[in-house]
N, CA, C and O atoms as CSV, one atom per row, in Angstrom:
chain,resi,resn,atom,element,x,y,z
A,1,UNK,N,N,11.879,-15.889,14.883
A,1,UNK,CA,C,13.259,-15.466,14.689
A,1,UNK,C,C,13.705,-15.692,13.243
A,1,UNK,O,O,14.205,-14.766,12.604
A,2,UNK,N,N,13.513,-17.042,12.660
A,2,UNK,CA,C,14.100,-17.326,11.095
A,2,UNK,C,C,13.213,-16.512,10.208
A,2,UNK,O,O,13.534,-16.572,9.021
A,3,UNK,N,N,12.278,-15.840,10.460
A,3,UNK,CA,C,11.327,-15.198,9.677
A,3,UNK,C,C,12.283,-13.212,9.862
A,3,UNK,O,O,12.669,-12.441,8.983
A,4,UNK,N,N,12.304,-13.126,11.025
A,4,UNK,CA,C,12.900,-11.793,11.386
A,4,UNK,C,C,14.442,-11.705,10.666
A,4,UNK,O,O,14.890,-10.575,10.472
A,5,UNK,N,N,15.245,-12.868,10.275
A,5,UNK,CA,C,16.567,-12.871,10.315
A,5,UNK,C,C,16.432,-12.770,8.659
A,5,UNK,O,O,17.166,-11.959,8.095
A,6,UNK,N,N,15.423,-13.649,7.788
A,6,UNK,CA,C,15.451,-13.501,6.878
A,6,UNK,C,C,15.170,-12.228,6.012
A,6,UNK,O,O,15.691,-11.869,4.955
A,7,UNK,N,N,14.015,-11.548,6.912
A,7,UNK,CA,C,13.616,-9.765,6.511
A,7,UNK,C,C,15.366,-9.428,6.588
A,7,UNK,O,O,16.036,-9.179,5.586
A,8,UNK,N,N,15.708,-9.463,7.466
A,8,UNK,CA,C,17.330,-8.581,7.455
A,8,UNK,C,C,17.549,-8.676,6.353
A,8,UNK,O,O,17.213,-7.802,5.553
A,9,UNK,N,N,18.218,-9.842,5.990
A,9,UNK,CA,C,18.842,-10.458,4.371
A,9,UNK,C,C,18.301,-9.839,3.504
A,9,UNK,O,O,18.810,-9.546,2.422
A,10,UNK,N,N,17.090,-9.539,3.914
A,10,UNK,CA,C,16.366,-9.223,1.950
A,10,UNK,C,C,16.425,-7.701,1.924
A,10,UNK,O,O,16.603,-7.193,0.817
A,11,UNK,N,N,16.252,-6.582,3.396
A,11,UNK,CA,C,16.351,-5.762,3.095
A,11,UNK,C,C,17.890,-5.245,2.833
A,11,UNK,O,O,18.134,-4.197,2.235
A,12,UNK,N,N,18.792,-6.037,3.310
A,12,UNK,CA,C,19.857,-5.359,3.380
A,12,UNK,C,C,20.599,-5.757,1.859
A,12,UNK,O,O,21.599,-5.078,1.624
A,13,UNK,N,N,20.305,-6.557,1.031
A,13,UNK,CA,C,20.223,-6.660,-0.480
A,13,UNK,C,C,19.683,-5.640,-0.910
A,13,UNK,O,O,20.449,-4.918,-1.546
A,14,UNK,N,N,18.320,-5.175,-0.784
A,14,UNK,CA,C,17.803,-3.615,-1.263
A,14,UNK,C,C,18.443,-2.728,-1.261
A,14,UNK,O,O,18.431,-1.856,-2.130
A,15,UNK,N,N,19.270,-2.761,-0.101
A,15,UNK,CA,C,19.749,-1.455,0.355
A,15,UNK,C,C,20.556,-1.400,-0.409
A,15,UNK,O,O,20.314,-0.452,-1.156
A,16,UNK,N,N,21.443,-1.903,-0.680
A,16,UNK,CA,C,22.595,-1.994,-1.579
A,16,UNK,C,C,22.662,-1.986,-2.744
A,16,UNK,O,O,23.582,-1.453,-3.364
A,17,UNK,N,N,21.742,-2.551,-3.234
A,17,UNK,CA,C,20.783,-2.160,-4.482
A,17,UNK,C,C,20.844,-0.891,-4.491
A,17,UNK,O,O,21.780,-0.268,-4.992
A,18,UNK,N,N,19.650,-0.270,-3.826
A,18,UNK,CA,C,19.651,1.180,-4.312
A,18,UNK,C,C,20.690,2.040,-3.684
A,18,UNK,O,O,20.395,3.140,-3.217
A,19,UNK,N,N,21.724,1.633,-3.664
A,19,UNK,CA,C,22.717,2.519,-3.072
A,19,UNK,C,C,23.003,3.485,-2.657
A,19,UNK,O,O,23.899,4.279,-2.945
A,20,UNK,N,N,21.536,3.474,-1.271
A,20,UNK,CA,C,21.210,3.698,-0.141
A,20,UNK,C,C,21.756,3.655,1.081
A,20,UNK,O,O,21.383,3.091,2.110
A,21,UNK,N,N,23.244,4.721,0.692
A,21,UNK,CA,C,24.023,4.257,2.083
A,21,UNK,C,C,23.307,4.138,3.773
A,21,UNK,O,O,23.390,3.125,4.468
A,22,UNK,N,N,22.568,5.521,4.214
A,22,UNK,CA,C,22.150,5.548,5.172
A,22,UNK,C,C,20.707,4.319,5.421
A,22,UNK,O,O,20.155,4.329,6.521
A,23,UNK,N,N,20.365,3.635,4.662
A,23,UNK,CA,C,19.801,2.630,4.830
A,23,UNK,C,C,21.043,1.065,4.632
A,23,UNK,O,O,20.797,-0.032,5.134
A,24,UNK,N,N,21.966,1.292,4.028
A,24,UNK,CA,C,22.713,-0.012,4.427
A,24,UNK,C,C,23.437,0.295,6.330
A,24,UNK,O,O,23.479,-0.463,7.298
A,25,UNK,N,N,23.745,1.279,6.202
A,25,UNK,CA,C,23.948,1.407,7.292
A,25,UNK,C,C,23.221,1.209,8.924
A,25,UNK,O,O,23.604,0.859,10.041
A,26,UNK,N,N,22.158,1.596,8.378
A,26,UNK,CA,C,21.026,1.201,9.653
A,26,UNK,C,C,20.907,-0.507,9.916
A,26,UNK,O,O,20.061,-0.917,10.710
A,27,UNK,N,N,21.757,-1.405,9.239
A,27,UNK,CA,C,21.794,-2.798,9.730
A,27,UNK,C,C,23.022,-2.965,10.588
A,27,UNK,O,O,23.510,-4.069,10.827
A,28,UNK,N,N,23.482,-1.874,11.023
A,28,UNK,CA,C,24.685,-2.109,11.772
A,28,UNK,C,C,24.558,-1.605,13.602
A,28,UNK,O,O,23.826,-0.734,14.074
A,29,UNK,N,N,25.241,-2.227,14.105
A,29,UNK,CA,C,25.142,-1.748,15.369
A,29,UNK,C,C,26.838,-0.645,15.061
A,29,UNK,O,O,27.746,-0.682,14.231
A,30,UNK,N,N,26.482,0.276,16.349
A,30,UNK,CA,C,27.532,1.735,16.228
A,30,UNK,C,C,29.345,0.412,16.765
A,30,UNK,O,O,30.374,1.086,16.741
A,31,UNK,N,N,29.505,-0.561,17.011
A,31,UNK,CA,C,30.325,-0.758,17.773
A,31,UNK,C,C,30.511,-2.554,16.241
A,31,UNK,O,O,30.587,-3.704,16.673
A,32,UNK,N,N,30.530,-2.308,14.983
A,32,UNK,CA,C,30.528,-3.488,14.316
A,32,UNK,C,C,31.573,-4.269,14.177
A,32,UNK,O,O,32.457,-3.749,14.857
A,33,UNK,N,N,31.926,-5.107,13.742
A,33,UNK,CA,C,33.212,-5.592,13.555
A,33,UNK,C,C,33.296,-6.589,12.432
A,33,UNK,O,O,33.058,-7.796,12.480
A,34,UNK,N,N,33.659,-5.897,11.471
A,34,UNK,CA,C,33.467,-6.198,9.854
A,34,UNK,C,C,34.761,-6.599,9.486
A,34,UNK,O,O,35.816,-6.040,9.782
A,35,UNK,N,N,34.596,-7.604,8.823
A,35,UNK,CA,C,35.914,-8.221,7.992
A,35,UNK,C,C,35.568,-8.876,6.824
A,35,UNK,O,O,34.792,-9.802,6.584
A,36,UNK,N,N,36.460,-8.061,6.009
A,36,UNK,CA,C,36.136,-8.465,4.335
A,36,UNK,C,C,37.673,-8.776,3.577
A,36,UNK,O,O,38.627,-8.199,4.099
A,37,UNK,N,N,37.875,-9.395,2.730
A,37,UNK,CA,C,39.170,-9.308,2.036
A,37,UNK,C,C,38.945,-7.982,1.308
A,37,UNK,O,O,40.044,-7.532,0.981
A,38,UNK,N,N,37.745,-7.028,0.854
A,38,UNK,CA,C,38.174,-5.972,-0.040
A,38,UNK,C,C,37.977,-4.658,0.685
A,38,UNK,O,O,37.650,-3.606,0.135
A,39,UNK,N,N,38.203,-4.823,1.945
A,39,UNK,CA,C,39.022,-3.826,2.934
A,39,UNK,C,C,40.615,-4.140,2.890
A,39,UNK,O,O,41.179,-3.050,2.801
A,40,UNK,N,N,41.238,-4.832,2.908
A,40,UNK,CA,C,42.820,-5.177,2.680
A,40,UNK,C,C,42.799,-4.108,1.234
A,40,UNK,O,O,43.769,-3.364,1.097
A,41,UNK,N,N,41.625,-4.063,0.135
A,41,UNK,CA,C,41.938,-3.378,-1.127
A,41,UNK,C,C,41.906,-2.336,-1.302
A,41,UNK,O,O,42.913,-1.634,-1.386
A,42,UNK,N,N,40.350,-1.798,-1.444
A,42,UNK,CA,C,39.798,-0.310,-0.904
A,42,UNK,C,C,40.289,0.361,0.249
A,42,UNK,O,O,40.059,1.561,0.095
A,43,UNK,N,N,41.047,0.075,1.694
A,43,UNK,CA,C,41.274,0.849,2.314
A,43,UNK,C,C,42.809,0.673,2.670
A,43,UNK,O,O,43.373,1.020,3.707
A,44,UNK,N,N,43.357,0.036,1.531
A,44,UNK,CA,C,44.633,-1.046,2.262
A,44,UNK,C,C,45.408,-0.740,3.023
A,44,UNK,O,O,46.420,-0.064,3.213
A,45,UNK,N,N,44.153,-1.925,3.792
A,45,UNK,CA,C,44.861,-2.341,4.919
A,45,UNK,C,C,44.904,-3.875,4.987
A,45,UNK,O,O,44.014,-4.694,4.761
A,46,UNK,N,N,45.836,-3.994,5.258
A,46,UNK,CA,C,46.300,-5.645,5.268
A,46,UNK,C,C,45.636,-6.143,6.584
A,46,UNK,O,O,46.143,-7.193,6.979
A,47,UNK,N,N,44.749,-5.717,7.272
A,47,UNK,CA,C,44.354,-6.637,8.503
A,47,UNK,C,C,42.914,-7.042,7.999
A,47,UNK,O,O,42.388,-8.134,8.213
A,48,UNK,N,N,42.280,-5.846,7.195
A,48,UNK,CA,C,41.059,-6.504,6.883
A,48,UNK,C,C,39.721,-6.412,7.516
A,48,UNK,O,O,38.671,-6.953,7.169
A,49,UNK,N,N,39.986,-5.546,8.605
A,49,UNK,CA,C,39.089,-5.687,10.052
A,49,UNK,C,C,38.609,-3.806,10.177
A,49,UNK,O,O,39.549,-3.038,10.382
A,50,UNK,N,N,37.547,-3.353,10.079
A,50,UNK,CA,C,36.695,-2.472,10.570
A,50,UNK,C,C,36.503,-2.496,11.907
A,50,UNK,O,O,36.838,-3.579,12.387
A,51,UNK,N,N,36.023,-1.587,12.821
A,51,UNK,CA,C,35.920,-2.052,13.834
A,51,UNK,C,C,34.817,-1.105,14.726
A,51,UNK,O,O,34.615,-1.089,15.940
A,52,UNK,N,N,34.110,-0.228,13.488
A,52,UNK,CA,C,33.583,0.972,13.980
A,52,UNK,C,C,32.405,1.267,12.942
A,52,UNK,O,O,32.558,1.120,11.729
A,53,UNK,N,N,31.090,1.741,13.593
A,53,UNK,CA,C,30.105,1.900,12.202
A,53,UNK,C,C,30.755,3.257,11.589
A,53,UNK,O,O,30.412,3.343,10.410
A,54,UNK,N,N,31.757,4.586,12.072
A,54,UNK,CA,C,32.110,5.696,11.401
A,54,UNK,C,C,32.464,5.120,10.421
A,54,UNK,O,O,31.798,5.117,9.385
A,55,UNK,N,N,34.032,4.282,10.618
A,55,UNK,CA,C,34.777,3.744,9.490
A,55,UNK,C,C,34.260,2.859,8.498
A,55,UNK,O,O,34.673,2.800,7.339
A,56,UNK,N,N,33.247,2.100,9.043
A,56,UNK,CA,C,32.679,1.478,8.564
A,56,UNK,C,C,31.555,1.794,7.034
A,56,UNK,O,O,31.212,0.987,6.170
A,57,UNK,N,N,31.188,3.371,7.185
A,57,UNK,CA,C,30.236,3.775,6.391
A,57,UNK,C,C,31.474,4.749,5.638
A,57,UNK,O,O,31.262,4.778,4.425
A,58,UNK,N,N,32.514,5.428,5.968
A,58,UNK,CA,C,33.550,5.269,5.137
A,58,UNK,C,C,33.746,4.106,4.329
A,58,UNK,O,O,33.352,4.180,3.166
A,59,UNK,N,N,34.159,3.284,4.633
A,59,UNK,CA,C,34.883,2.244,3.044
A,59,UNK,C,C,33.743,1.849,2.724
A,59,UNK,O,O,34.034,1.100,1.792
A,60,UNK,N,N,32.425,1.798,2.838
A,60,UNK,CA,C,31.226,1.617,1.834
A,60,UNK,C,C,30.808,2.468,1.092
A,60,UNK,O,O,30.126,2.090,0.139
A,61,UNK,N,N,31.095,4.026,1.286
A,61,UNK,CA,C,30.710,5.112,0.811
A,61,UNK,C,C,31.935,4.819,-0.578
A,61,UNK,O,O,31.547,4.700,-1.740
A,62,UNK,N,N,33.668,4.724,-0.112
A,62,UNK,CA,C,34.055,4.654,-1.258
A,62,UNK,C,C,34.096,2.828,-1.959
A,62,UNK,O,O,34.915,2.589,-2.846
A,63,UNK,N,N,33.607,2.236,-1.695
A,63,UNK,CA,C,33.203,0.997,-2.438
A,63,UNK,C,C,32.164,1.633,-3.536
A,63,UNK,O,O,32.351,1.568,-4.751
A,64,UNK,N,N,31.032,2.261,-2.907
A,64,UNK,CA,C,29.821,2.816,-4.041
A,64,UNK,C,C,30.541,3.215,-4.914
A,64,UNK,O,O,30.330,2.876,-6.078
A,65,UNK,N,N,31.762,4.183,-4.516
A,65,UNK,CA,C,31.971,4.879,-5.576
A,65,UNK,C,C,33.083,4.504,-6.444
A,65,UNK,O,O,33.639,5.235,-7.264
A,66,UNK,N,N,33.323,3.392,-6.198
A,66,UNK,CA,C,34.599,2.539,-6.936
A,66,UNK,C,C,33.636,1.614,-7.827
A,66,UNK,O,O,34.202,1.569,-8.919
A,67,UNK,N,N,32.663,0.986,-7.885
A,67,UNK,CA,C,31.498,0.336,-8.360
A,67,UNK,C,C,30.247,0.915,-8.608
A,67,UNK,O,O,29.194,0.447,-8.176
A,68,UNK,N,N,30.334,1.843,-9.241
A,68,UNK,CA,C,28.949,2.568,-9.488
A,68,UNK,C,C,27.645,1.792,-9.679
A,68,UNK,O,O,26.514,2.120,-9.322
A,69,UNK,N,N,28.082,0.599,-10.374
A,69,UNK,CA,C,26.947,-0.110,-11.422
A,69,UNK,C,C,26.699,-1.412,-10.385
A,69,UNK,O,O,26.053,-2.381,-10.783
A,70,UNK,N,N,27.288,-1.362,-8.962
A,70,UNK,CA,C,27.042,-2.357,-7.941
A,70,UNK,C,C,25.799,-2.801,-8.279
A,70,UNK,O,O,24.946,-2.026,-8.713
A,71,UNK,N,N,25.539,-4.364,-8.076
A,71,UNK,CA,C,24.046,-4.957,-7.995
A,71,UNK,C,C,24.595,-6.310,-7.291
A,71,UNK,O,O,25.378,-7.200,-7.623
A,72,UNK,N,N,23.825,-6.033,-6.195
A,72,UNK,CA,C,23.853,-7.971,-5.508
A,72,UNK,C,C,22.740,-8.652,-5.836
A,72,UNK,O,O,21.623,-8.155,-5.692
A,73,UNK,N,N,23.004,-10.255,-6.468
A,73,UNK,CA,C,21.425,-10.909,-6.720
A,73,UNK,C,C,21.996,-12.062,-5.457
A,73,UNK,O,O,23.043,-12.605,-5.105
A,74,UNK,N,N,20.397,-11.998,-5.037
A,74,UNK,CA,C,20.295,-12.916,-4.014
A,74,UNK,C,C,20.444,-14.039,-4.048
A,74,UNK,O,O,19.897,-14.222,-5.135
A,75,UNK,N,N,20.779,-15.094,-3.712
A,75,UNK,CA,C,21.114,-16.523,-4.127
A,75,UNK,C,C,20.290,-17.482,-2.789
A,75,UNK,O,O,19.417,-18.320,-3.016
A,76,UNK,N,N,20.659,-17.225,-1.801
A,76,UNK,CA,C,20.293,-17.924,-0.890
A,76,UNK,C,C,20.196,-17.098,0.754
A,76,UNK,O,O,20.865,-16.111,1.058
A,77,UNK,N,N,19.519,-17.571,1.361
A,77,UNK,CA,C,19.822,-17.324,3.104
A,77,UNK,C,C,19.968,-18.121,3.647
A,77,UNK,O,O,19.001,-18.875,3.532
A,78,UNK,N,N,21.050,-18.673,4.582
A,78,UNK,CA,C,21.062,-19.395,5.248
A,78,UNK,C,C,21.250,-18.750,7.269
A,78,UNK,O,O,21.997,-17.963,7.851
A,79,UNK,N,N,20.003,-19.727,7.707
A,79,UNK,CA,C,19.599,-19.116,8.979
A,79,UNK,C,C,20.221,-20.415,10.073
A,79,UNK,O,O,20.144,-21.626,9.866
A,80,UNK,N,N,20.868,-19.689,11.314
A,80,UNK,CA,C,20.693,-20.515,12.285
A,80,UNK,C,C,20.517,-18.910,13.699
A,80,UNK,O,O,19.950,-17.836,13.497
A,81,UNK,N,N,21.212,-19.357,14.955
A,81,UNK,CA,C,20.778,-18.761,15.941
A,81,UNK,C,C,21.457,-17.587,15.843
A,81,UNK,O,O,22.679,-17.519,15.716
A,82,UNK,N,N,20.397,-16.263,15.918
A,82,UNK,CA,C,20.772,-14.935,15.969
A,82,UNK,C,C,21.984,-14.927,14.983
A,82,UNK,O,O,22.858,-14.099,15.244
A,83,UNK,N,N,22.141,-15.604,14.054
A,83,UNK,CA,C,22.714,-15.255,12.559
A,83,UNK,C,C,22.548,-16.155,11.453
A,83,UNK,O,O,22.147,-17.318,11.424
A,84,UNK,N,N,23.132,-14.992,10.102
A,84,UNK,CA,C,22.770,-15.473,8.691
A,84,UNK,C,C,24.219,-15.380,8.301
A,84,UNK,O,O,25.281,-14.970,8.770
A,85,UNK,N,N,23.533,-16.225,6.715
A,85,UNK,CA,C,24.565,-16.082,5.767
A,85,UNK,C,C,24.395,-15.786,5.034
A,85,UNK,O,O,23.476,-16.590,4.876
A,86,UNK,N,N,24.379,-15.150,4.002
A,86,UNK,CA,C,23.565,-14.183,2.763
A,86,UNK,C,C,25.053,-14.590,1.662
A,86,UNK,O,O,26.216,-14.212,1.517
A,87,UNK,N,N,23.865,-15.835,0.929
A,87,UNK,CA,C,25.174,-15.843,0.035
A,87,UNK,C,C,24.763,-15.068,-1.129
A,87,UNK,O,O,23.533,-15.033,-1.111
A,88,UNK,N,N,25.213,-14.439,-2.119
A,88,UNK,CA,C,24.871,-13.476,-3.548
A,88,UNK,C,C,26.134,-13.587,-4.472
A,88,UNK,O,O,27.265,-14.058,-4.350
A,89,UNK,N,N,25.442,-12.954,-5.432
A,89,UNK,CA,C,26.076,-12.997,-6.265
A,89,UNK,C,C,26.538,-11.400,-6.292
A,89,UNK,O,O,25.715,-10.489,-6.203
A,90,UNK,N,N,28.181,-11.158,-6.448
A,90,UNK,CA,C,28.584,-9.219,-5.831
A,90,UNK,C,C,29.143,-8.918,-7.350
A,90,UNK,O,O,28.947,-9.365,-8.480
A,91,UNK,N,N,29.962,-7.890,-6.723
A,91,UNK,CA,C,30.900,-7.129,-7.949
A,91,UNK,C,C,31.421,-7.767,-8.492
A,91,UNK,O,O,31.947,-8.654,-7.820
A,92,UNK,N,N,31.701,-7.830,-10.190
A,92,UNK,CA,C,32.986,-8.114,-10.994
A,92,UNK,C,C,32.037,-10.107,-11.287
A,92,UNK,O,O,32.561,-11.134,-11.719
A,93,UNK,N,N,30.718,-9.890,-10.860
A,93,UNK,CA,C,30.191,-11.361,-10.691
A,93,UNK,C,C,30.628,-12.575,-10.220
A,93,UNK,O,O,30.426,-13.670,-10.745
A,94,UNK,N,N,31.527,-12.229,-8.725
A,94,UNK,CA,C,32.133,-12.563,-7.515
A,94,UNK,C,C,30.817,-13.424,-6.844
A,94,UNK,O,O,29.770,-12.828,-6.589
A,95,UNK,N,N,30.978,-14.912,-6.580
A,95,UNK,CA,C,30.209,-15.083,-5.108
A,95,UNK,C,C,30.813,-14.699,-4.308
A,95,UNK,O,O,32.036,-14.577,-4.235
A,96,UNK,N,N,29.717,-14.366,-3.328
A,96,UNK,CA,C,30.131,-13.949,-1.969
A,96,UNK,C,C,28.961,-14.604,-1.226
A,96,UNK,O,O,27.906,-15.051,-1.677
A,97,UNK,N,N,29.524,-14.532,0.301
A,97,UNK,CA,C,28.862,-15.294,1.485
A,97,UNK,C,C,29.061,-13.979,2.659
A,97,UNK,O,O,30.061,-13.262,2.642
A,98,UNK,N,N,28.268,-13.860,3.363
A,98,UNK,CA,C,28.688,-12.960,4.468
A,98,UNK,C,C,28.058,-13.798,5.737
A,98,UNK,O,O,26.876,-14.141,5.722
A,99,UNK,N,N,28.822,-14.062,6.692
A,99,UNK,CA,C,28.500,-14.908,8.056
A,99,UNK,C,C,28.048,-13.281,8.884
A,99,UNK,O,O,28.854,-12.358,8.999
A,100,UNK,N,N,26.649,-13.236,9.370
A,100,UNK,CA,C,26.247,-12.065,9.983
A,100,UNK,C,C,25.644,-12.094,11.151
A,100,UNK,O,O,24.419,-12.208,11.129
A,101,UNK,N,N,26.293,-12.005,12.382
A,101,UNK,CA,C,25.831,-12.205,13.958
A,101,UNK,C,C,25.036,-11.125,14.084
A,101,UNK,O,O,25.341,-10.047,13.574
A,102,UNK,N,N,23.761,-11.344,14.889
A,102,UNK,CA,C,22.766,-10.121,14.569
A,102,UNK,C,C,22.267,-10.470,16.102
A,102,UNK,O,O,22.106,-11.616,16.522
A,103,UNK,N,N,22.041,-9.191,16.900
A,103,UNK,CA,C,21.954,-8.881,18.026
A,103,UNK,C,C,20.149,-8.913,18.198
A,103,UNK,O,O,19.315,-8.972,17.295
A,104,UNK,N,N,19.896,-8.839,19.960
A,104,UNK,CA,C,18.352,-9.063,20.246
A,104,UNK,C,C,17.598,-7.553,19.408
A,104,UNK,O,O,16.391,-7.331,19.499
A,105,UNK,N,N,18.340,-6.839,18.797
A,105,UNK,CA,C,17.018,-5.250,18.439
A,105,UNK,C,C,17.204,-6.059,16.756
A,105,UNK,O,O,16.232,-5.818,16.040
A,106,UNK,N,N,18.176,-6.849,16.159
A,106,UNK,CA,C,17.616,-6.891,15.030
A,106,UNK,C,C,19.012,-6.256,14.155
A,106,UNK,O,O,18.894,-6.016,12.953
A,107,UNK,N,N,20.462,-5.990,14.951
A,107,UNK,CA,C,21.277,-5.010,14.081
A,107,UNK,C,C,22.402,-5.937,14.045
A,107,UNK,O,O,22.557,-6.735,14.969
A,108,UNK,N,N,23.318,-5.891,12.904
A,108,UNK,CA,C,24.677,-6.453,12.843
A,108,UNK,C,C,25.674,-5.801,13.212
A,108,UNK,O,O,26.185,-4.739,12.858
A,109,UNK,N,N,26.059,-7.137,14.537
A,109,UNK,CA,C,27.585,-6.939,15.216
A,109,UNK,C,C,28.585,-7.238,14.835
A,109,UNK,O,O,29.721,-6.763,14.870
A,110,UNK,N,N,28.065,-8.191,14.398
A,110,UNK,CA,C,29.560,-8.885,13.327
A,110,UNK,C,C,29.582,-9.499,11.637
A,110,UNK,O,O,28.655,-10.184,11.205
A,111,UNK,N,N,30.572,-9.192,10.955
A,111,UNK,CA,C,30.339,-10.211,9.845
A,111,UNK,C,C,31.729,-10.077,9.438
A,111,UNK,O,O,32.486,-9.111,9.535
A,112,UNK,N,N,32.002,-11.823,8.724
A,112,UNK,CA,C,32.561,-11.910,8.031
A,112,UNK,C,C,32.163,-12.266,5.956
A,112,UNK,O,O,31.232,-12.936,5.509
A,113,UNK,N,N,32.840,-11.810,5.466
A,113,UNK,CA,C,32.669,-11.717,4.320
A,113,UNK,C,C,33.509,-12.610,3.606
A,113,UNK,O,O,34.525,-12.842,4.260
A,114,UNK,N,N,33.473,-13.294,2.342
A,114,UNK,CA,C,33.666,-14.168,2.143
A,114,UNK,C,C,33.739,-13.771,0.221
A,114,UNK,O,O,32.844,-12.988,-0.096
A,115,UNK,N,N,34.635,-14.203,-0.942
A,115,UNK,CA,C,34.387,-14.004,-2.055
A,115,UNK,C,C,35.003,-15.274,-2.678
A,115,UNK,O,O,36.089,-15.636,-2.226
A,116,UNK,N,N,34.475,-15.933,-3.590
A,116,UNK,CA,C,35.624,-16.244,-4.608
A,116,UNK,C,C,36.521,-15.798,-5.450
A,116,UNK,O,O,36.228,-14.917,-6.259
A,117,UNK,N,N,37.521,-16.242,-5.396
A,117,UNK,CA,C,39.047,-15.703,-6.181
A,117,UNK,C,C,38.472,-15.504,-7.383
A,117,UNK,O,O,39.148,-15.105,-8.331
């Protein structure tokens, strides 16, 4: 399992990397429930909460395109049961942490996201 959870982490850094939507997307289950503070920005909405992989590949599609020059460097994984934490280094050279509940096929149901001010 900590071996399977960690492949997630590293590919889903790639993905984003090559800003490869339909491959960031394939880490999601169709039913996700995403919460970031830069959904309150990019889509503002003050709740913060996704709740759908449609919408979901909406505000990433316009994140790409609000950050062209996006690059996450990996910093760490941290593993416990059927989830991670993928802390990196994001946009604007923001840490970030994402808490990521990951289901028995291997896909993310949930995450919260996390940045410094």
């Amino acid at each position: 399992m900590e071996q399977r959870v960690r492949q997630i982490a590293n590919d889903w850094i790639t993905a984003w990397n090559k800003h490869d939507l339909d491959l960031i997307m394939s880490h999601y289950t169709d039913d996700i429930q995403f919460t970031s503070p830069f959904i309150t920005k990019i889509n503002n909405d003050p709740l913060g909460t996704i709740h759908n992989k449609v919408d979901l590949q909406l505000y990433f599609q316009r994140a790409l395109n609000l950050y062209p020059n996006l690059h996450f460097e990996l910093n760490k994984i941290l593993v416990s049961v059927n989830s991670i934490i993928v802390y990196y280094t994001s946009v604007n050279n923001l840490l970030a942490a994402e808490f990521m509940q990951i289901n028995e096929d291997g896909k993310v149901y949930k995450v919260f996201a996390h940045y410094t001010q």
